[in-house]
C-alpha positions as CSV (number, residue, x, y, z in Angstrom):
1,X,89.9,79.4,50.9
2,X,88.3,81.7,53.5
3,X,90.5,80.0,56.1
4,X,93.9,81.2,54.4
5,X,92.8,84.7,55.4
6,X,91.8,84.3,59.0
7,X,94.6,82.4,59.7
8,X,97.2,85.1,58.1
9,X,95.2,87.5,60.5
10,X,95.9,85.3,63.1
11,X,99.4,84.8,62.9
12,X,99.7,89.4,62.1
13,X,98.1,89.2,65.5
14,X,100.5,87.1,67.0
15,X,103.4,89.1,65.5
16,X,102.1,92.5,67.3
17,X,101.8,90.5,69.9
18,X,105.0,89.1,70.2
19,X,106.1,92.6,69.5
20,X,104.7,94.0,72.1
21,X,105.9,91.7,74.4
22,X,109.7,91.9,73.2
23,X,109.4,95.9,74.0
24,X,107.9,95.4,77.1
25,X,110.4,93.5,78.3
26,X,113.1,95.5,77.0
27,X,111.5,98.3,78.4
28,X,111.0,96.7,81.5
29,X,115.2,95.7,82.2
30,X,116.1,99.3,81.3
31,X,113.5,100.6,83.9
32,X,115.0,97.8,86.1
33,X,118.6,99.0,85.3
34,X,118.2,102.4,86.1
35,X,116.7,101.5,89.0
36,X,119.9,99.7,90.3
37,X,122.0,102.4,89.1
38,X,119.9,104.9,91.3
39,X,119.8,102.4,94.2
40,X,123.6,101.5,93.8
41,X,124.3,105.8,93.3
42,X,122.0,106.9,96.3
43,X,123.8,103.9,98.3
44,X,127.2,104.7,97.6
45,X,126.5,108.6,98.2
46,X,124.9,107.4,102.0
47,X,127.9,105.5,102.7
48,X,130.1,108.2,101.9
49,X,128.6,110.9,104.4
């Protein structure tokens, strides 16, 4: 019986977890595509003058 518990805590634990990773990853691609945009922006504005 006292297992059930520790292994439901376990797998909340591994749900925040994944969570956490999901939204640092998203977060992480939309840092990365601003990034580019700025890049590709400051690039094109270089070229131009």
């Amino acid at each position: 019986m006292p297992a059930a518990p520790g292994g439901r805590l376990f797998d909340l634990d591994y749900l925040i977890l994944g969570e956490l990773v999901v939204v640092r990853i998203l977060f992480l691609s939309l840092a990365v595509t601003l990034m580019l945009l700025v890049l590709n922006n400051w690039r094109l504005q270089h070229h131009s003058h």
